[in-house]
VOVEX-720710 format. One record per residue (C-alpha): residue in three letters; x, y, z. Coordinates in steps of 0.1 Angstrom, whole numbers, padded with zeros to 4 digits, always signed. Layout:
N
ALAXYZ;...
This chain:
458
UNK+0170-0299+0186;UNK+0135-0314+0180;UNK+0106-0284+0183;UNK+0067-0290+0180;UNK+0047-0271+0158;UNK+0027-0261+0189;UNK+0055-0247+0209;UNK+0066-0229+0170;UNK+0034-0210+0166;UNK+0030-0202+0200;UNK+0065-0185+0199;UNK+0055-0168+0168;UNK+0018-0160+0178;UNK+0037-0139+0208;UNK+0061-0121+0184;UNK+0032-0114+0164;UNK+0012-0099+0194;UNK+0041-0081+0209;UNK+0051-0061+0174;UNK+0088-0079+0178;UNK+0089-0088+0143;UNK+0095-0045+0141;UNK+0122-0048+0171;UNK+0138-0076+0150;UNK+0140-0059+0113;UNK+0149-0023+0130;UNK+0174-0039+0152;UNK+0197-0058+0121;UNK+0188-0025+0098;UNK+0205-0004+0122;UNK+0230-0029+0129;UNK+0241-0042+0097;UNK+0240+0001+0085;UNK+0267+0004+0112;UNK+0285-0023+0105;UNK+0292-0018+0067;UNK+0290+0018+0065;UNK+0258+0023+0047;UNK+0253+0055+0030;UNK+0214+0061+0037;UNK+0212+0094+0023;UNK+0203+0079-0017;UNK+0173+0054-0011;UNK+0142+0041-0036;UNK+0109+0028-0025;UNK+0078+0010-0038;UNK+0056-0020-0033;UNK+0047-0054-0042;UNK+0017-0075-0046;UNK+0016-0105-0023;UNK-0012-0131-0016;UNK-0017-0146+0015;UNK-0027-0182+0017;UNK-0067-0181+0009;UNK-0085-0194-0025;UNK-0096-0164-0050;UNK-0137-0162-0043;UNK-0165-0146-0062;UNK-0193-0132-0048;UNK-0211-0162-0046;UNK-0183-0171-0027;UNK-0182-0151-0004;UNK-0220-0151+0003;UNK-0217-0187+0010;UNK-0185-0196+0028;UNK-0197-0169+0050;UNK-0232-0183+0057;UNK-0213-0221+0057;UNK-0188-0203+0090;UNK-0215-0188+0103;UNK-0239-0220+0107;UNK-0205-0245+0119;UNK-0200-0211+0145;UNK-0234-0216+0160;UNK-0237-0250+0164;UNK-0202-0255+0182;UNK-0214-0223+0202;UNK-0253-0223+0207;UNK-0266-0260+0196;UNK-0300-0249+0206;UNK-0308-0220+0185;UNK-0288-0242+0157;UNK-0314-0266+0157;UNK-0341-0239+0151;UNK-0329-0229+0113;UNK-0346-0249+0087;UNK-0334-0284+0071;UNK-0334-0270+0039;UNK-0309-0239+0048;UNK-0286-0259+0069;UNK-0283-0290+0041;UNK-0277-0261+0014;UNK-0251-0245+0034;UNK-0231-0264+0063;UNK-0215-0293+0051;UNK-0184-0290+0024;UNK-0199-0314+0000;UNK-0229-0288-0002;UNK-0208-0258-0007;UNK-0189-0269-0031;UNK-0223-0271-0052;UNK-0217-0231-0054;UNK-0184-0233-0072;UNK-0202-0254-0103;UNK-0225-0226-0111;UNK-0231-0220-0147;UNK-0223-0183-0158;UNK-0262-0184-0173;UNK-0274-0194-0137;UNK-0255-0170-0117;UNK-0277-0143-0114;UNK-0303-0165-0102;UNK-0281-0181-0075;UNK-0265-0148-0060;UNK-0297-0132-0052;UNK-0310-0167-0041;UNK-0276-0168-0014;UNK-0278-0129-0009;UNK-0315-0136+0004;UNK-0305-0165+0026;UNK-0276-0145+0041;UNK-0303-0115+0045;UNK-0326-0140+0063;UNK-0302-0149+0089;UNK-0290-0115+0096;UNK-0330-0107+0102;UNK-0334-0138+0123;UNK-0312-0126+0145;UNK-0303-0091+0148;UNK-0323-0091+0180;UNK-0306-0125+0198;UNK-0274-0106+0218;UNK-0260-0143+0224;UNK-0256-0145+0182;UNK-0251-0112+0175;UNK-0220-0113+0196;UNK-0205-0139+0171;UNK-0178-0131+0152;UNK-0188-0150+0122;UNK-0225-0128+0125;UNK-0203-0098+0122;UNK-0186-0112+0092;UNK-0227-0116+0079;UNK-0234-0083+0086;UNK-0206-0068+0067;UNK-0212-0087+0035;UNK-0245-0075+0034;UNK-0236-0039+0040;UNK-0206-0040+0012;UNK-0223-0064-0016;UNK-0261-0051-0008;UNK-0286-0023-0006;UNK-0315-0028+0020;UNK-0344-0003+0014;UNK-0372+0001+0046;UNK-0406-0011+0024;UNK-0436+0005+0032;UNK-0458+0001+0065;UNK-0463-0033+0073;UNK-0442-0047+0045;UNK-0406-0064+0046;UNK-0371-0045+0040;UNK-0370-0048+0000;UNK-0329-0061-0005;UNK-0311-0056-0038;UNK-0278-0068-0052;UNK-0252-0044-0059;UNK-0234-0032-0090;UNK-0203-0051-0088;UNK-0182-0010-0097;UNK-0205+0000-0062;UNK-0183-0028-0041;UNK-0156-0009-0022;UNK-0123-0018-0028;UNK-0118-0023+0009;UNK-0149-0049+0011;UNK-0147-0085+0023;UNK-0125-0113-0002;UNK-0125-0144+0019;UNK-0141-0148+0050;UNK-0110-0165+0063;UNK-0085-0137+0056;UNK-0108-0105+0068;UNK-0077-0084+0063;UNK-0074-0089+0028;UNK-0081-0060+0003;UNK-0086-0057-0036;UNK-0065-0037-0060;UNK-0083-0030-0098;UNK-0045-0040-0113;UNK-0033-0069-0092;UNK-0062-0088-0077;UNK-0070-0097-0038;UNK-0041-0101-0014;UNK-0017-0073+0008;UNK+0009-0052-0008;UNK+0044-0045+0009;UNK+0062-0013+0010;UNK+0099-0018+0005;UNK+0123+0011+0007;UNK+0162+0005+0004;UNK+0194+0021+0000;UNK+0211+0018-0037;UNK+0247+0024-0051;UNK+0247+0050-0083;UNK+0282+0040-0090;UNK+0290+0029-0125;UNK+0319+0006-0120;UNK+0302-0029-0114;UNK+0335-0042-0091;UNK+0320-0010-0065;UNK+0285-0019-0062;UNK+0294-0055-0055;UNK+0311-0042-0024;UNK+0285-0018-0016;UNK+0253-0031+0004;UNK+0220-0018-0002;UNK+0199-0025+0026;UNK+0164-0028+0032;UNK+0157-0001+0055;UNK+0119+0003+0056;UNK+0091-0027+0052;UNK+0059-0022+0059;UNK+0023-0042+0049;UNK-0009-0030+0043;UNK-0038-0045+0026;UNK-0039-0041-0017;UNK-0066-0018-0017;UNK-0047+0012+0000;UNK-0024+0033-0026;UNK+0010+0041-0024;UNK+0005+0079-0021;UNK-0002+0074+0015;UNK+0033+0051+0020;UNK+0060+0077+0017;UNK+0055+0099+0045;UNK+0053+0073+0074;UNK+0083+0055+0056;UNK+0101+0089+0059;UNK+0092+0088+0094;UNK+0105+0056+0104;UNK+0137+0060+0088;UNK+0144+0093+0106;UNK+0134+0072+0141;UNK+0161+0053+0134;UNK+0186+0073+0119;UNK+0186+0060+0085;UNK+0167+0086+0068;UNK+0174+0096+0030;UNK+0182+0132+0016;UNK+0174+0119-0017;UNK+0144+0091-0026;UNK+0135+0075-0062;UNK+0098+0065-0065;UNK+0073+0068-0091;UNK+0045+0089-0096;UNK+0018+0080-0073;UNK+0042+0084-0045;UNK+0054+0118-0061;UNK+0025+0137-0053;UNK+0025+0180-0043;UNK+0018+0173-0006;UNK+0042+0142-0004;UNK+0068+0162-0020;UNK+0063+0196+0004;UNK+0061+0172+0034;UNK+0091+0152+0024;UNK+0112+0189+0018;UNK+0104+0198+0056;UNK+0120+0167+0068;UNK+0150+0174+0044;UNK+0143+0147+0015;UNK+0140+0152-0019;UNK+0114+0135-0037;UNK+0126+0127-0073;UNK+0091+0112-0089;UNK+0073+0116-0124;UNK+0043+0139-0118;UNK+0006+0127-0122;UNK-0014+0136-0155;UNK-0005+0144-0187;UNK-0002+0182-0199;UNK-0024+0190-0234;UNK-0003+0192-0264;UNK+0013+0215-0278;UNK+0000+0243-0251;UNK+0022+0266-0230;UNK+0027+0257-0194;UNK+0037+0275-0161;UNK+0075+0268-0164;UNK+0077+0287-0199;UNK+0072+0322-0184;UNK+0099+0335-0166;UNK+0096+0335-0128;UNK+0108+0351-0098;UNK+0125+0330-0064;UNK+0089+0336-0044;UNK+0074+0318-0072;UNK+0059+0349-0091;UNK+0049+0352-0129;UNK+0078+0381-0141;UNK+0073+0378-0178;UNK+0055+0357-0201;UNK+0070+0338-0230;UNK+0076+0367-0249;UNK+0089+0390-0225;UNK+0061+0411-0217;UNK+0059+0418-0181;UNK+0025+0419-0166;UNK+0005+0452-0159;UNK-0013+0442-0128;UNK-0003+0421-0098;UNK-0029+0409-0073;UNK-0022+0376-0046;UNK-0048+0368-0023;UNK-0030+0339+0001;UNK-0018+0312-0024;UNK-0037+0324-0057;UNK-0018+0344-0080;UNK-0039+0368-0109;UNK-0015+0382-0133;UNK-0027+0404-0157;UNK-0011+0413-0193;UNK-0016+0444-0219;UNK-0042+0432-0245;UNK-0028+0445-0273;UNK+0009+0423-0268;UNK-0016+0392-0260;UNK-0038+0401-0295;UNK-0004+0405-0316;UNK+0015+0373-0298;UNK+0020+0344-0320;UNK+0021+0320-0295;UNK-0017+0330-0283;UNK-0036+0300-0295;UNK-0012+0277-0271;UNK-0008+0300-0247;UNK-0031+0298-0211;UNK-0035+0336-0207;UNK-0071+0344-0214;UNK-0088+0373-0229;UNK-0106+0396-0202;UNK-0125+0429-0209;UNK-0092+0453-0195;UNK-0064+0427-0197;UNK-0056+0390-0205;UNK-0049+0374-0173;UNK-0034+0342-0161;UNK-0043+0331-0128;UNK-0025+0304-0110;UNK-0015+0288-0075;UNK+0018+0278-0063;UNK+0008+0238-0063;UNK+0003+0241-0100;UNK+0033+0263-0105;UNK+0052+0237-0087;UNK+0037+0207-0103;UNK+0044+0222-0138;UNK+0080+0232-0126;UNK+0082+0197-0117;UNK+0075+0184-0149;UNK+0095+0203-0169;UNK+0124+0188-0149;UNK+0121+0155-0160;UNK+0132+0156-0195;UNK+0163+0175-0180;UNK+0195+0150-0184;UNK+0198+0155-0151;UNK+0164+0140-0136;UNK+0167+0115-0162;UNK+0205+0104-0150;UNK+0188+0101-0115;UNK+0158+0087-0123;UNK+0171+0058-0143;UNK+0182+0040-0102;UNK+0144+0040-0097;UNK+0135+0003-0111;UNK+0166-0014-0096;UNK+0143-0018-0067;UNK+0123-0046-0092;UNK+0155-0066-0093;UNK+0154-0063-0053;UNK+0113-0076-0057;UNK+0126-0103-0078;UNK+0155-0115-0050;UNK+0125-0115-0029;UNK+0103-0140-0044;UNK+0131-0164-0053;UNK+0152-0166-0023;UNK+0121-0162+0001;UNK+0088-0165-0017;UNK+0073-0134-0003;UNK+0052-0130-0033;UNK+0025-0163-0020;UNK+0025-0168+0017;UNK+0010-0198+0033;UNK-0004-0175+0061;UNK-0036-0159+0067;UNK-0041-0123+0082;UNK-0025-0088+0089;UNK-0008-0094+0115;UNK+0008-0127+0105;UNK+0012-0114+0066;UNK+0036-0088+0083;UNK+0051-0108+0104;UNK+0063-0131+0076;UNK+0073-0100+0052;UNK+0095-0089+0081;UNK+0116-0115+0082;UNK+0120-0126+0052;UNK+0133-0087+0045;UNK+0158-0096+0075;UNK+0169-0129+0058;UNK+0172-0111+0024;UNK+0197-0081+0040;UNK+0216-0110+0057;UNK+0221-0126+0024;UNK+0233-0090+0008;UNK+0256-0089+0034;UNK+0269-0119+0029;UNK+0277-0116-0006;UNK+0291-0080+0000;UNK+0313-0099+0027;UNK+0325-0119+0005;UNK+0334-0095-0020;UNK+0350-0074+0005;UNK+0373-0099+0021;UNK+0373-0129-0006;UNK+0402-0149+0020;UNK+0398-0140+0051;UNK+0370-0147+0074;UNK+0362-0108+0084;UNK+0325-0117+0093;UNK+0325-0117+0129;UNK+0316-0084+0131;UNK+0284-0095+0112;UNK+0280-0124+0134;UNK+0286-0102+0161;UNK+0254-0080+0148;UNK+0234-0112+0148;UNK+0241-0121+0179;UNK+0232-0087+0197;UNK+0199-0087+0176;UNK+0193-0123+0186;UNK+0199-0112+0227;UNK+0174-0082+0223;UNK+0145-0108+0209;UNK+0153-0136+0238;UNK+0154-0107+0265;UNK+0122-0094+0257;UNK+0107-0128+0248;UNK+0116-0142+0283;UNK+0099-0109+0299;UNK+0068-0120+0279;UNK+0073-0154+0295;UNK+0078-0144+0325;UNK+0045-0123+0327;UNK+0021-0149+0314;
């Protein structure tokens, strides 16, 4: 049937506002779990970079598109004040032909023309700071934060005006402002401006190729934030999730940034394992923790050699182990060795996170870790599906909420397409999908039932 584009995005503007896109994706990942027997206890996670659908600004940019919303903002709004501005401001800034002046800059000349945009921006936000009627504006708010990220503002002395100075561009936070018309947008060093999406799915560690065709791995957790935030923050609230819904992992593959000490302890109390490279890289050709021999509360017992200390002493997590001096003096392993020389003793002192961490890393050139490990960047291949079957990669939407909403569901198309292939693997003759049908349906009945009680409130 025939559907305007007004009633579309009014239909999607609700789900948006009413978090269903979440009741949709949790509703087929439980679903499609049940359905196909999903083992959830082996799962990987990482992110992607993804743009939304606004043009790559500098900060010329974004002084002037800002300035050019601003000025259209207060004429539709207050025509009055509008006419007050000067000729010369408003012919510079509000119409497109102008602005597009800005983007023909010579590299010698853009010194000159930031701190000439920066200081018409700074006017504005003088001019009026003390009008509530403007202030109120959400455009002026946009103003007022591109000054505060991209400039310093210094009182001058008595009398005199606010002296305003252009920032270094390594001051700008990360988080700051990267088009005025996507707000929500963020900056990451490596991938540019845009949002990044957390993905974590289930895999199949099997060898034989015929089982992992007929095994689905499912997309269990999606979630969007903007590209600024790192993924050491991600793993715990995707942990969290999963358990919600009863498709949490005993087992997760992720790299190192997600591998960190308090991610790993956290993830241990809610019964996952964390199996992630550690962060840094240990000096060469030096001892570490693991190499002395150790007790099950985590306690230095002997050191390389097989001295055992002399002295003892723990105060809360902080271990001081003390050895003989004359064993440490005569040790040939003393020049690589991190006991040092005291005026009694040598002592090594210690606490369990670095004990752990070094524990950690002399796991992962064990065939063991590596054997595991190795699942870790099939979760590329399930970034790569992504892009091609739904172009998740560059939306033609603007915003946080609407960047998620679209991430959502196309994570819901690709687990209907797994399950369609696994389907057809499973039962190459017979039509055994109505149990998936089935699933669609009932996920389908849970979005209209709560999208007529929306209906039927407005």
């Amino acid at each position: 049937k025939y559907m305007s584009l007004k009633t579309l995005w009014t239909l999607r503007h609700i789900v948006m506002e009413n978090n269903l896109d979440a009741v949709l994706f949790n509703q087929t990942t439980e679903t499609l779990a049940t359905v196909f027997h999903v083992d959830t206890k082996k799962q990987r996670i990482d992110s992607v970079h993804i743009r939304s659908n606004m043009c790559r600004l500098g900060r010329i940019g974004i002084f002037s598109r800002s300035i050019h919303g601003f000025l259209i903002n207060l004429k539709r709004q207050h025509r009055k004040i509008f006419e007050t501005i000067e000729k010369e401001l408003v012919d510079r800034y509000f119409t497109e032909k102008a602005l597009n002046c800005f983007s023909l800059v010579k590299p010698s000349e853009s010194a000159k023309t930031l701190e000439m945009v920066s200081r018409d921006l700074f006017s504005l936000v003088q001019r009026f700071r003390e009008n509530s009627r403007v202030a109120s504006l959400h455009s002026y708010n946009t103003l007022l934060r591109v000054l505060k990220e991209q400039c310093k503002v210094t009182e001058g002395e008595e009398g005199n005006q606010p002296v305003l100075e252009i920032k270094l561009p390594k001051e700008i936070p990360a988080d700051s402002l990267q088009n005025p018309s996507d707000p929500d947008a963020g900056y990451d060093g490596h991938k540019g401006q845009g949002y990044q999406v957390q993905v974590m799915e289930t895999y199949c560690d099997a060898e034989d190729k015929e089982i992992r065709e007929k095994t689905l791995n499912l997309i269990t957790h999606v979630d969007i934030e903007p590209a600024c935030v790192s993924d050491s923050h991600a793993l715990i609230p995707a942990l969290e999730s999963a358990e919600e819904r009863g498709v949490s992992p005993t087992e997760v593959l992720a790299d190192s940034l997600y591998g960190s000490d308090d991610n790993c302890e956290k993830a241990k109390e809610m019964g996952t394992d964390v199996i992630s490279p550690t962060m840094g890289t240990p000096k060469e050709n030096m001892l570490s923790l693991s190499d002395f021999t150790q007790s099950e509360k985590g306690r230095i017992i002997a050191c390389p050699q097989g001295h055992a200390p002399v002295k003892v002493k723990v105060k809360k997590n902080n271990y001081n182990i003390a050895f003989s001096l004359e064993h440490c003096r005569s040790c040939p392993l003393k020049d690589h060795c991190p006991v040092k020389p005291g005026k009694k003793n040598c002592y090594l002192r210690y606490d369990l996170k670095a004990l752990r961490v070094a524990n950690r890393r002399a796991r992962e050139y064990t065939p063991e870790f590596k054997d595991k490990y190795r699942w870790r960047s099939g979760i590329e291949s399930s970034f790569s599906e992504m892009d091609k079957r739904t172009g998740i990669k560059r939306l033609r939407v603007r915003g946080l909420p609407a960047v998620r909403y679209c991430a959502r569901l196309k994570a819901i198309g690709v687990n209907l397409y797994r399950a369609t292939a696994v389907r057809k693997a499973l039962f190459p003759s017979t039509d055994a999908f109505s149990a998936v049908k089935s699933a669609i349906h009932q996920v389908m009945y849970v979005f209209k039932e709560r999208f007529l009680n929306q209906w039927v409130r407005r």
